[in-house]
MDAnalysis code that builds the backbone (N, CA, C; Angstrom):
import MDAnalysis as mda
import numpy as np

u = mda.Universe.empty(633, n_residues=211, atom_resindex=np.repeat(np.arange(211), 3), trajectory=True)
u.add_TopologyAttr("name", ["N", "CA", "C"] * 211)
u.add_TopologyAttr("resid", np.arange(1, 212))
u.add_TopologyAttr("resname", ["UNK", "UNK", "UNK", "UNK", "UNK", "UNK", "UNK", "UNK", "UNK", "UNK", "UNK", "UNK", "UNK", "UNK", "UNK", "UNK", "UNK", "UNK", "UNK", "UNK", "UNK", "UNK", "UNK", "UNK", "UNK", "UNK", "UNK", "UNK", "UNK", "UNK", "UNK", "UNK", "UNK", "UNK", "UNK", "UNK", "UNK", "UNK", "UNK", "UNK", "UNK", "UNK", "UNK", "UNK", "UNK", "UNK", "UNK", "UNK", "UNK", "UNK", "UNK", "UNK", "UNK", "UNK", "UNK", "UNK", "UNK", "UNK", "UNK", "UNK", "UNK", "UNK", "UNK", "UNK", "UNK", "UNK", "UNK", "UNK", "UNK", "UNK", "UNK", "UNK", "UNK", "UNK", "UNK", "UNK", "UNK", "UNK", "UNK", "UNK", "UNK", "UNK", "UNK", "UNK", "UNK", "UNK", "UNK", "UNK", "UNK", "UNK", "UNK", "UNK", "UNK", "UNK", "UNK", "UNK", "UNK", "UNK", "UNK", "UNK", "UNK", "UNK", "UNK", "UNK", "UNK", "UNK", "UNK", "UNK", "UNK", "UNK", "UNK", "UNK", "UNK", "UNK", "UNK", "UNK", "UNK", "UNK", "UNK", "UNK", "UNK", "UNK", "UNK", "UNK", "UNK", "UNK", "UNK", "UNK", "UNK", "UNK", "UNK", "UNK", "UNK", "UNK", "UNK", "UNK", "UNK", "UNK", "UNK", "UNK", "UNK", "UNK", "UNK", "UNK", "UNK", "UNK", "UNK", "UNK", "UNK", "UNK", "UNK", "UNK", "UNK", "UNK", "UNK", "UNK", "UNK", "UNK", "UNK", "UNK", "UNK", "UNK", "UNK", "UNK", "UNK", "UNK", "UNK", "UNK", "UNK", "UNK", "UNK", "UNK", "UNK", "UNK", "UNK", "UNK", "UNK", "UNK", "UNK", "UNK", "UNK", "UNK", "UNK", "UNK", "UNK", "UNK", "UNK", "UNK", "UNK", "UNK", "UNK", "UNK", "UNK", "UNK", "UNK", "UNK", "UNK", "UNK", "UNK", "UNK", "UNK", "UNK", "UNK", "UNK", "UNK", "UNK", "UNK", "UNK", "UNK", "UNK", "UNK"])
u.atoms.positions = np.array([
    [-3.486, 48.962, -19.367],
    [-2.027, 48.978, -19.491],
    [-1.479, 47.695, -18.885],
    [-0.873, 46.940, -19.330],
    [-0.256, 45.692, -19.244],
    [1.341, 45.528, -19.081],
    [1.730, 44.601, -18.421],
    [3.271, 45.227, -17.985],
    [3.520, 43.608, -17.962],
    [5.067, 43.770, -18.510],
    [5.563, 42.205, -18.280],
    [6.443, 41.461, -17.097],
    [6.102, 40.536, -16.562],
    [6.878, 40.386, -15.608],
    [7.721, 39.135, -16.135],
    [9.048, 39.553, -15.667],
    [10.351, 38.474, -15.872],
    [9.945, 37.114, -15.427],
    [9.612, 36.150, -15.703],
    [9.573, 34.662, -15.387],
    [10.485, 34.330, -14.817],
    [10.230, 33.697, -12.756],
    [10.741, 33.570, -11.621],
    [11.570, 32.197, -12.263],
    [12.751, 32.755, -12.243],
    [13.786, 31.029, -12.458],
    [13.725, 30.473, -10.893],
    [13.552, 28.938, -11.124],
    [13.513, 28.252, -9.744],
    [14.961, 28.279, -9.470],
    [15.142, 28.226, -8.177],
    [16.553, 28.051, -7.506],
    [16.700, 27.069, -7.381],
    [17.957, 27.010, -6.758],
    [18.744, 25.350, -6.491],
    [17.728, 24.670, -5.678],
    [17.391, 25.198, -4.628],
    [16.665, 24.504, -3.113],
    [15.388, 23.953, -4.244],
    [14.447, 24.589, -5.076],
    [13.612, 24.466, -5.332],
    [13.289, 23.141, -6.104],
    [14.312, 23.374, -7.475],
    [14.510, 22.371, -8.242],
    [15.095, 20.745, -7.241],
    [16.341, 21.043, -6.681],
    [16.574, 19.683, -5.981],
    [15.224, 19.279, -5.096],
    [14.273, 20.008, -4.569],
    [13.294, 19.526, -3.851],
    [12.340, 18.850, -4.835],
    [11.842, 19.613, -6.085],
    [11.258, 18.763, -6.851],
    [11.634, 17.617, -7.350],
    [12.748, 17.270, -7.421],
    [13.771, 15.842, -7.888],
    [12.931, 14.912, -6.881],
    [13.359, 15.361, -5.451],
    [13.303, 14.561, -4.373],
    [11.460, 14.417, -4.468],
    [10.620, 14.885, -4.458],
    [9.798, 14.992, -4.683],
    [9.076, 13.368, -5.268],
    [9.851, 14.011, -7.053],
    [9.411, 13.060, -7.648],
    [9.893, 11.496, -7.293],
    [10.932, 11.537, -6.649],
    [11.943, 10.226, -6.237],
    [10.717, 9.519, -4.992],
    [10.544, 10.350, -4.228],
    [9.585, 10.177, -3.267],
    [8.687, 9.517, -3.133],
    [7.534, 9.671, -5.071],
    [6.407, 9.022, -4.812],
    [7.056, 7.545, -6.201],
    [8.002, 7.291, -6.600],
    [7.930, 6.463, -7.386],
    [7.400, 5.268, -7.011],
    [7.543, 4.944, -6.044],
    [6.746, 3.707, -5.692],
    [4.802, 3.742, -5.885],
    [4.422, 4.967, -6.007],
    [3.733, 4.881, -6.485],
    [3.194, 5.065, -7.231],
    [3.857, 4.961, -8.577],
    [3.145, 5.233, -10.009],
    [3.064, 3.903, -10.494],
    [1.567, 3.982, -10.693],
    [1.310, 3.258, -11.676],
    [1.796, 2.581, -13.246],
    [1.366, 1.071, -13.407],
    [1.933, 0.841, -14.592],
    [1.815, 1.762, -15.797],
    [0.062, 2.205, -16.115],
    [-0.049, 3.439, -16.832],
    [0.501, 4.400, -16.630],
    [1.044, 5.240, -15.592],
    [1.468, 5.751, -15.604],
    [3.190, 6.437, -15.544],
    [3.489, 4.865, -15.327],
    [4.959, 4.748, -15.606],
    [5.655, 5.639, -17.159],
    [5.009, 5.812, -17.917],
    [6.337, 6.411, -19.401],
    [6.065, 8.093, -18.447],
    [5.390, 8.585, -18.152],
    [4.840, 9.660, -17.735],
    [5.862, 10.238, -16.669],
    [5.611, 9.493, -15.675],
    [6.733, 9.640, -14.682],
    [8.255, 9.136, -14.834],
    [8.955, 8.312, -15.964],
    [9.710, 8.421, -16.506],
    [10.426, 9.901, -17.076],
    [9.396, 10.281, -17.887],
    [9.911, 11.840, -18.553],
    [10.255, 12.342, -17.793],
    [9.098, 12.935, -16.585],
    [9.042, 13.713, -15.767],
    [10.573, 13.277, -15.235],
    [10.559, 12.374, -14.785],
    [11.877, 12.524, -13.718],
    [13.039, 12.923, -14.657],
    [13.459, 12.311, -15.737],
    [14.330, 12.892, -16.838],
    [14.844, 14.174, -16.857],
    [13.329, 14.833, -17.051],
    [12.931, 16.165, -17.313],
    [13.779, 17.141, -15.535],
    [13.520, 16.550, -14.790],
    [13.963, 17.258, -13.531],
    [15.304, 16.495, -12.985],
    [15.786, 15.788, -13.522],
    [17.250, 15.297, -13.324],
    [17.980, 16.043, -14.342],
    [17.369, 16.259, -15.814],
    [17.981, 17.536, -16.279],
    [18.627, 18.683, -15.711],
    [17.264, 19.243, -15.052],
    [17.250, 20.651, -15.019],
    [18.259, 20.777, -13.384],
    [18.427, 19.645, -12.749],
    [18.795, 19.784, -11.885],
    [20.261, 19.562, -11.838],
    [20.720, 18.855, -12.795],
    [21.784, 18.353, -13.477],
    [22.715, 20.158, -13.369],
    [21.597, 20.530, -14.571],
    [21.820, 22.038, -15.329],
    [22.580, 22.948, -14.638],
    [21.687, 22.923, -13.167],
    [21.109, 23.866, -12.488],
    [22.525, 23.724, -11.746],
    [23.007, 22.565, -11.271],
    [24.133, 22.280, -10.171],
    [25.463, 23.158, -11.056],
    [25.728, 22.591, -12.482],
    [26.513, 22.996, -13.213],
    [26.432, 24.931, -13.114],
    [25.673, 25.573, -13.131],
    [25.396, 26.805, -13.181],
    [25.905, 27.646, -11.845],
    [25.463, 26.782, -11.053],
    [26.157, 27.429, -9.594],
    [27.353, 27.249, -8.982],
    [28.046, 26.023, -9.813],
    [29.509, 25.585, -9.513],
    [30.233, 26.430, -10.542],
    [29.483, 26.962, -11.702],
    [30.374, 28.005, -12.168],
    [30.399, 29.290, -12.020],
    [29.511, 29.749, -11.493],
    [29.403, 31.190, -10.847],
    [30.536, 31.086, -9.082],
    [30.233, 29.719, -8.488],
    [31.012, 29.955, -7.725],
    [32.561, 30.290, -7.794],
    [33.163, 29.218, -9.191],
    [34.154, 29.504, -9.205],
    [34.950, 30.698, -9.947],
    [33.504, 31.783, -10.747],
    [33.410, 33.152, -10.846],
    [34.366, 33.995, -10.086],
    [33.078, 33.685, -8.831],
    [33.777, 34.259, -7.563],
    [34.545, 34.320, -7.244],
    [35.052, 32.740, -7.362],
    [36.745, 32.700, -6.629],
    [37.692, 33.224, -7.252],
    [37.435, 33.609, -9.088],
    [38.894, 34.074, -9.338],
    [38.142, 35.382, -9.903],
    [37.746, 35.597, -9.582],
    [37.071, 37.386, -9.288],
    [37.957, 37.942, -7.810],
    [37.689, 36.873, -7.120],
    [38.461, 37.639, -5.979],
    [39.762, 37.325, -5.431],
    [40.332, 36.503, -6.588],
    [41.789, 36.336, -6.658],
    [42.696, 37.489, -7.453],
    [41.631, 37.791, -8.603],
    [41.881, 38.985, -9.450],
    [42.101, 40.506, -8.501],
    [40.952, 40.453, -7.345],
    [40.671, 41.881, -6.780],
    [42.296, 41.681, -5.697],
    [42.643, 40.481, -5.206],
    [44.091, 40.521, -4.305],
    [44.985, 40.602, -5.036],
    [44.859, 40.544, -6.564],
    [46.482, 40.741, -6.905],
    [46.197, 42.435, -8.042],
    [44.895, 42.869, -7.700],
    [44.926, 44.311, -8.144],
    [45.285, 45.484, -6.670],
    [44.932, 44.454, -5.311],
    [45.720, 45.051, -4.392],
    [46.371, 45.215, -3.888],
    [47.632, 43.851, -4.455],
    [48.707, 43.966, -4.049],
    [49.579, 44.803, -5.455],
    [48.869, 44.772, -6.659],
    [49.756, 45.815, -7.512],
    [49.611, 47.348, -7.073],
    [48.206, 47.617, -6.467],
    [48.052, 49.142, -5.730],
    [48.829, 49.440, -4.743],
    [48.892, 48.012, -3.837],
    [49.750, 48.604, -2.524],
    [51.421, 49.100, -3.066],
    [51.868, 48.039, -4.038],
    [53.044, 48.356, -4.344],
    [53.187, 49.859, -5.113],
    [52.315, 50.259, -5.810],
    [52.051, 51.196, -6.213],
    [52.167, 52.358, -5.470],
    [51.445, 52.014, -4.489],
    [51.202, 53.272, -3.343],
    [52.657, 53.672, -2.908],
    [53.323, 52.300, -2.639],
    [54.564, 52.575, -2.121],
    [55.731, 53.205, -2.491],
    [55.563, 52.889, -4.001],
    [57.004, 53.814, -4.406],
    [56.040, 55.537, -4.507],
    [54.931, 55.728, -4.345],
    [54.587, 57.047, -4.821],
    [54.780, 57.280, -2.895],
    [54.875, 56.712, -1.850],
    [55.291, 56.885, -0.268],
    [56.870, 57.348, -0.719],
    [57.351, 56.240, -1.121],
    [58.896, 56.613, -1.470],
    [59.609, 57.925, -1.889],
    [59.069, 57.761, -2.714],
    [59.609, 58.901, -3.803],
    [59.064, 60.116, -2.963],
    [58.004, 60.643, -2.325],
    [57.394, 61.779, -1.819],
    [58.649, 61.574, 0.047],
    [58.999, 61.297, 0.173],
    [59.375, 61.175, 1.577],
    [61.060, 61.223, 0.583],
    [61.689, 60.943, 0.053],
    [63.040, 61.417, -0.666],
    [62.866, 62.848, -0.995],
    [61.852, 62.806, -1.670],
    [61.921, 64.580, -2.113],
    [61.779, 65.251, -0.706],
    [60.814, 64.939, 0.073],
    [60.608, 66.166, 1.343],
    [62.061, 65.844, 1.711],
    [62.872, 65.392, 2.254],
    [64.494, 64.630, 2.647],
    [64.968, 65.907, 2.209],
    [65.008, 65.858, 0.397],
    [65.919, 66.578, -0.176],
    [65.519, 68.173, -0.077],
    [63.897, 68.263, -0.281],
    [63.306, 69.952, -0.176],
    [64.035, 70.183, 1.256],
    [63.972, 69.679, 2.358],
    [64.630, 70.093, 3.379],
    [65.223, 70.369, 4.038],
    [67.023, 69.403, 3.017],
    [68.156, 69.585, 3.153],
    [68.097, 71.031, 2.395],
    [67.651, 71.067, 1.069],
    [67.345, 72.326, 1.053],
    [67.817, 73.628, 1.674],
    [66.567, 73.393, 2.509],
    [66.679, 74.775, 3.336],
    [67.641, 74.998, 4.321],
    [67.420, 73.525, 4.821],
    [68.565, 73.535, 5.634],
    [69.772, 74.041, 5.912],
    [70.368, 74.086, 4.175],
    [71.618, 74.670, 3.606],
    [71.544, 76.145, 3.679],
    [70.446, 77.149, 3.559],
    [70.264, 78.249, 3.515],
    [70.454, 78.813, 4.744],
    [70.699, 80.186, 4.590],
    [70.940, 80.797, 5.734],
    [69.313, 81.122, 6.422],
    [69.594, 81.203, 7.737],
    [68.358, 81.496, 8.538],
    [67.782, 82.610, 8.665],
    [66.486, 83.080, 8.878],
    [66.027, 84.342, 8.645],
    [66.468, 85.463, 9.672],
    [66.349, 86.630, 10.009],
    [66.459, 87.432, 10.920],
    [66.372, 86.873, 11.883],
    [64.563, 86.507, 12.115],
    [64.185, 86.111, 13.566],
    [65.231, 84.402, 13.836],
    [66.117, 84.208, 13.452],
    [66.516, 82.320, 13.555],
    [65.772, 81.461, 13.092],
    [65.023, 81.279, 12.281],
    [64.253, 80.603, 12.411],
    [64.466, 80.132, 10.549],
    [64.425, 78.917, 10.213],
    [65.072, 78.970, 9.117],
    [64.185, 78.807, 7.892],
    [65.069, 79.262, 6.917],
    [64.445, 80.105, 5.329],
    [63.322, 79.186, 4.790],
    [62.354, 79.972, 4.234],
    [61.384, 79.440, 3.175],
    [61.266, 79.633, 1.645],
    [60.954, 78.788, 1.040],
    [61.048, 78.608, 0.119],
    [59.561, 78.953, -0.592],
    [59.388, 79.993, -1.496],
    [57.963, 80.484, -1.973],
    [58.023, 79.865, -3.572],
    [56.739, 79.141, -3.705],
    [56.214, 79.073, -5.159],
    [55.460, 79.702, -5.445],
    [54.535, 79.051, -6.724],
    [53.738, 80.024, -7.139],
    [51.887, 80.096, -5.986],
    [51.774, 78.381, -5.945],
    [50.866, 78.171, -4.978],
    [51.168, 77.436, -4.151],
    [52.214, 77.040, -3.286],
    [52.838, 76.549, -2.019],
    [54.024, 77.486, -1.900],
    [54.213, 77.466, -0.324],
    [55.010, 77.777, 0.375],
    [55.735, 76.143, 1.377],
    [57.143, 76.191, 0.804],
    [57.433, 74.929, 1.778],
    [58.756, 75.705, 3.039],
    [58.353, 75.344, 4.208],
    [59.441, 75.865, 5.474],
    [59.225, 74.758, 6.219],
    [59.856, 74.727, 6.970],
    [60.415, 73.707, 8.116],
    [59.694, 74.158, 9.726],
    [59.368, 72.683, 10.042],
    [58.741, 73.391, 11.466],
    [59.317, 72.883, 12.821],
    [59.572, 73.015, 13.652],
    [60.030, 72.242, 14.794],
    [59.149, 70.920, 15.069],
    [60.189, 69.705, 15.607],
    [59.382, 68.390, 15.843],
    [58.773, 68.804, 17.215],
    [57.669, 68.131, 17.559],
    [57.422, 68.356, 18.937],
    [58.400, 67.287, 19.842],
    [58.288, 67.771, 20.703],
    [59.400, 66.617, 21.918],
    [59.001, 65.139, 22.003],
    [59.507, 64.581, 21.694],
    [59.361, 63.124, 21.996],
    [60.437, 62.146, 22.375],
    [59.589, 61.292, 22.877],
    [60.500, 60.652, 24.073],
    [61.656, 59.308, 23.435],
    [62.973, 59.722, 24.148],
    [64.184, 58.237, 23.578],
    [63.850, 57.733, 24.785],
    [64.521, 56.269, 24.266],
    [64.141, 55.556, 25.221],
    [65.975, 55.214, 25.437],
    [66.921, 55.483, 26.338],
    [67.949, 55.477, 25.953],
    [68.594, 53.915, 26.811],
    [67.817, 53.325, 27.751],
    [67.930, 52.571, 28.162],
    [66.991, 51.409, 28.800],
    [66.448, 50.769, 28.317],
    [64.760, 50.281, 28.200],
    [65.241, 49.105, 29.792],
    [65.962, 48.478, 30.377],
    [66.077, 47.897, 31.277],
    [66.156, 48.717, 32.596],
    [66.564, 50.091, 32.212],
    [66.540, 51.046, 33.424],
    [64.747, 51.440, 33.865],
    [63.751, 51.518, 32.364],
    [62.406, 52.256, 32.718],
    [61.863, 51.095, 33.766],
    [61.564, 51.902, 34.725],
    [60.593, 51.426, 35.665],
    [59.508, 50.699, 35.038],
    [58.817, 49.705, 35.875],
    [57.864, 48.922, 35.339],
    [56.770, 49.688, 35.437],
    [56.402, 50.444, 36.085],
    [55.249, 51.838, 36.073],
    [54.595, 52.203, 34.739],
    [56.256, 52.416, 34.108],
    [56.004, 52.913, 32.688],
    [56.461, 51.829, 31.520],
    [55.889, 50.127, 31.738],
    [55.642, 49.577, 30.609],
    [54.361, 48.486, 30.863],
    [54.291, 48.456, 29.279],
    [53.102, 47.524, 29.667],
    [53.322, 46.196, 28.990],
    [52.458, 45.049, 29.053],
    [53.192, 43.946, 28.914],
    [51.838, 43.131, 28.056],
    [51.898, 42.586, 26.952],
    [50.985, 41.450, 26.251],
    [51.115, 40.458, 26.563],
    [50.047, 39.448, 26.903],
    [50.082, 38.021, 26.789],
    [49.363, 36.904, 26.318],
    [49.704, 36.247, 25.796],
    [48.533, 35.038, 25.093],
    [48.368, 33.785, 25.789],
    [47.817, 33.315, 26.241],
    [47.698, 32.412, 26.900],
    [46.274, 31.816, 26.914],
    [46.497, 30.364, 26.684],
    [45.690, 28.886, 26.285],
    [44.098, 29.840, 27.597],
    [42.926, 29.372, 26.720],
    [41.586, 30.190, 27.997],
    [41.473, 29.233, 29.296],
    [41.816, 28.314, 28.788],
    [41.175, 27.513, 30.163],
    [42.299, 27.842, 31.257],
    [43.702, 28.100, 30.636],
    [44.655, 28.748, 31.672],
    [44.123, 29.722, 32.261],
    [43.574, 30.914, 31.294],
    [43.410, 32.334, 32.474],
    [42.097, 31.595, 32.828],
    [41.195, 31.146, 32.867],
    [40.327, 30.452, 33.179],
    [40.316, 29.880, 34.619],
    [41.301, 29.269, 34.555],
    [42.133, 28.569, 35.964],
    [42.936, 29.550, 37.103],
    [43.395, 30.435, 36.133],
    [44.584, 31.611, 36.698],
    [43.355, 32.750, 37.202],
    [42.183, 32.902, 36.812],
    [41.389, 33.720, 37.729],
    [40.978, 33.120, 39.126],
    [40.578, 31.902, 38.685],
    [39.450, 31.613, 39.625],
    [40.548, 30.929, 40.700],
    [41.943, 30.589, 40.842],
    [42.645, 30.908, 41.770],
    [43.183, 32.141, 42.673],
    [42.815, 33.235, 41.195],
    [43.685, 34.348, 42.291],
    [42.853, 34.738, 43.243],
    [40.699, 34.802, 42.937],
    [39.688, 34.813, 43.422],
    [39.918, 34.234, 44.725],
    [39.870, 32.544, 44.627],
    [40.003, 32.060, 45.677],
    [40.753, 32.022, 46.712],
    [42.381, 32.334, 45.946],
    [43.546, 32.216, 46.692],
    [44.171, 33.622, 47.000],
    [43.121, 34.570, 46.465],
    [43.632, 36.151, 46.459],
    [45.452, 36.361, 46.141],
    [45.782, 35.025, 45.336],
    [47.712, 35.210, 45.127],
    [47.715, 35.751, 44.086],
    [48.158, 36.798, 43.076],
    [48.317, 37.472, 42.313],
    [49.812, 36.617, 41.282],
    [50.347, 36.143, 42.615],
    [51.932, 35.690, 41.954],
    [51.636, 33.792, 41.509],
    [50.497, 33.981, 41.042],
    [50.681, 32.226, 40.897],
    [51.483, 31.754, 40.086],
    [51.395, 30.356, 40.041],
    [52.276, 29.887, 38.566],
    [51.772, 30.597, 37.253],
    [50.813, 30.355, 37.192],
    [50.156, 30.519, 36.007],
    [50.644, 32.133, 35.690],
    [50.511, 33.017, 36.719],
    [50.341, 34.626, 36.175],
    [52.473, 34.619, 36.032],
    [53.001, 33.681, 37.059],
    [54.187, 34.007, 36.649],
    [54.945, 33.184, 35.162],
    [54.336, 32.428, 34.845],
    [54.241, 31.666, 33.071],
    [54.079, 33.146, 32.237],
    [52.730, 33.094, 32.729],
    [52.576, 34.431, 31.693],
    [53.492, 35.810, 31.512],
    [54.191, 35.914, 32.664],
    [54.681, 37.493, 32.581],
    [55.913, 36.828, 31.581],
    [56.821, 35.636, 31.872],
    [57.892, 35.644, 31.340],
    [57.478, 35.051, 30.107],
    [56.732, 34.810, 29.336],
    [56.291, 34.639, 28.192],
    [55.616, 35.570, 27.106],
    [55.582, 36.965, 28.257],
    [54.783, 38.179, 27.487],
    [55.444, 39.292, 26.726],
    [54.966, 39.769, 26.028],
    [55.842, 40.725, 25.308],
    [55.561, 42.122, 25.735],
    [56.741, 42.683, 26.356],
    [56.522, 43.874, 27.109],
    [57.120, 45.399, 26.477],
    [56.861, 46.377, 26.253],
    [56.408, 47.460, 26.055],
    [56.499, 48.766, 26.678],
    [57.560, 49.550, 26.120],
    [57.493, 50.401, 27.066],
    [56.761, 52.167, 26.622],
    [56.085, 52.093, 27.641],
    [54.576, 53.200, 27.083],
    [55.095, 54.384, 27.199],
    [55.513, 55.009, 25.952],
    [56.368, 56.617, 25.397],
    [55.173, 57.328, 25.945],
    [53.584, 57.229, 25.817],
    [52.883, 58.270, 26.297],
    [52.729, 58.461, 27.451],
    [52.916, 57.275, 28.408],
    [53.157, 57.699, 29.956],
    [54.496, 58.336, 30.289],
    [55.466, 58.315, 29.285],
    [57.015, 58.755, 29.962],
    [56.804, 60.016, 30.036],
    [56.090, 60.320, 28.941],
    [55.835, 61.877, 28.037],
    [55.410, 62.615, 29.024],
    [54.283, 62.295, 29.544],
    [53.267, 62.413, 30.805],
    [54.237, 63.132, 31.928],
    [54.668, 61.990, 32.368],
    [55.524, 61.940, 33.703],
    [56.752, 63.072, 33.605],
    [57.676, 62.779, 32.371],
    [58.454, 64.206, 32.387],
    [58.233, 65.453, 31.972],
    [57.236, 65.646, 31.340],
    [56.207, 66.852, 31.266],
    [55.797, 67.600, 32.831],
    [55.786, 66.329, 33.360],
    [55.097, 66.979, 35.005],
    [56.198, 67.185, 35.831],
    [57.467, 66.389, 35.498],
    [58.746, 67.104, 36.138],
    [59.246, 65.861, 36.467],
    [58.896, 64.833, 36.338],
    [59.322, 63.079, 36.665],
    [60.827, 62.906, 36.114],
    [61.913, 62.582, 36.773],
    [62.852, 61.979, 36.011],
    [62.605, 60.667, 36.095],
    [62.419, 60.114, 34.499],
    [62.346, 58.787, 34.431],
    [63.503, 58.049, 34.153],
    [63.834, 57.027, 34.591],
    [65.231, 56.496, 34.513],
    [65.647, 56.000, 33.070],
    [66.592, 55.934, 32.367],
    [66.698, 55.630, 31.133],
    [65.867, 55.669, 30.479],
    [65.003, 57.120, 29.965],
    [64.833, 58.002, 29.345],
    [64.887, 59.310, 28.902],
    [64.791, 60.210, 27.968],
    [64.567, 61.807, 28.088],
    [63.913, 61.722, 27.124],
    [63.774, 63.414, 26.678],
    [63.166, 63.727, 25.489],
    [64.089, 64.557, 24.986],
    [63.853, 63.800, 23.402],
    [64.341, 64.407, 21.714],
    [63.806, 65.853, 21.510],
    [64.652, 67.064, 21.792],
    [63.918, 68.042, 21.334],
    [64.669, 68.445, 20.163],
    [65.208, 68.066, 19.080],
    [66.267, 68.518, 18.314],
    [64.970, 68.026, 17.260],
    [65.838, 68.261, 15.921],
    [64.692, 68.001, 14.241],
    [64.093, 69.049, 13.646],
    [63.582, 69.213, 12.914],
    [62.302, 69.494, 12.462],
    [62.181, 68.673, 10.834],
    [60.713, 68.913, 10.874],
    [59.917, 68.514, 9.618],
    [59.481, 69.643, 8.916],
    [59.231, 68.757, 7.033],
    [58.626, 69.767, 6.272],
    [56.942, 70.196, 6.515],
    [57.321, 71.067, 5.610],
    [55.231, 71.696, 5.804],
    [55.271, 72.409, 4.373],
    [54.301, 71.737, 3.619],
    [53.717, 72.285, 2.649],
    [52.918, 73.157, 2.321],
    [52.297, 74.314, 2.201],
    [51.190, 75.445, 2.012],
    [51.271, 76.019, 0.922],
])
C-alpha cells in the first residue's frame, strides 16, 4: 500500500539561503562551468523573486482581513447597542407599567403574568450617594497616579532612606492624581453604623425582573 506525500514547498528562509549560497561560491566557478551556474542562479533569483512576491501578498491578506474583522466589530458593537437601547426603553416603559397599577394586598406592587414570563418589580438594594464628595473623609477615597519610573524610583529610595513619606516627589504626585471616592468602603462603614460625612444611602427605586 503506497500513500502520497504532498511535496515540501521551500520557505522564504530556505530559498533566500540558497540564493546566498549560490552568490557565495561564484567566484568559484569555473570557465566551463560558468553557462551552468548562470542558469542556476537565474533559476533561484526566480524563485526567490516569486517567493518574496507571495508573502508580501498574503501579508497584505492579513492586513485587510483584519481591517475587515474591525469594521465587522464595530458594525456588531453598534448593533449590540441599539438592541441595549431598545431593551432598557422597554423595561423603562414595562415598569412604568406597573408602576401605574394599583399595589397588591401585601404593598408590594402588581405583576404582570404572560404566557411564559412573569414581569414584577423588585426593590434596589441600598446604595450609596455621594451627596458631597469634599466633605468624604480621606479614609474613604482612593487616589491614582502616573508618574515618570525613575521618579517613583527616586521617590522610594528616599522615603527608605529619609523615612519622609511627605517628599516632593510623593507631594507632585498626590496633586496630580486622580482621586476616587470608594462607595464600597462607605457601604461598609454605614452598614456598621459609621456616619460618613457627605454621604448616605439611596434606599428608594426598584428594578424590573423577568421570569
Amino acid at each position: 500500500m503506497s500513500t502520497s506525500l504532498t511535496p515540501h514547498a521551500p520557505s522564504l528562509y530556505e530559498i533566500e539561503q540558497d540564493l546566498q549560497d549560490l552568490l557565495d561560491t561564484e567566484d568559484l566557478v569555473s570557465d566551463e562551468q560558468r553557462q551552468e551556474f548562470e542558469a542556476q542562479l537565474q533559476q533561484a533569483i526566480k524563485a526567490s523573486i516569486d517567493k518574496r512576491e507571495r508573502v508580501a501578498n498574503f501579508l497584505a491578506h492579513c492586513s485587510l482581513s483584519a481591517q475587515n474583522c474591525d469594521a465587522e466589530i464595530r458594525r456588531l458593537q453598534a448593533r449590540k447597542k441599539t438592541f441595549e437601547n431598545a431593551e432598557k426603553r422597554l423595561r423603562h416603559y414595562v415598569q412604568a407599567v406597573i408602576e401605574s397599577l394599583p399595589t397588591r394586598a401585601d404593598g408590594r406592587p402588581a405583576k404582570l403574568e404572560a404566557r411564559t414570563a412573569t414581569f414584577s418589580l423588585r426593590s434596589k438594594p441600598p446604595s450609596v450617594e455621594v451627596l458631597d464628595e469634599a466633605s468624604v473623609p480621606s479614609d474613604y477615597k482612593n487616589i491614582t497616579v502616573t508618574m515618570p519610573l525613575d521618579a517613583w524610583e527616586k521617590l522610594c529610595a528616599e522615603m527608605c532612606a529619609n523615612d519622609n513619606p511627605l517628599s516632593t516627589f510623593l507631594v507632585n504626585a498626590w496633586e496630580s492624581g486622580q482621586v476616587d471616592v470608594s462607595k464600597s468602603k462607605i457601604k461598609v462603614a454605614i452598614d456598621n453604623g459609621v456616619d460618613v460625612p457627605g454621604c448616605d444611602l439611596n434606599v428608594s427605586g426598584h428594578y424590573l425582573v423577568v421570569k
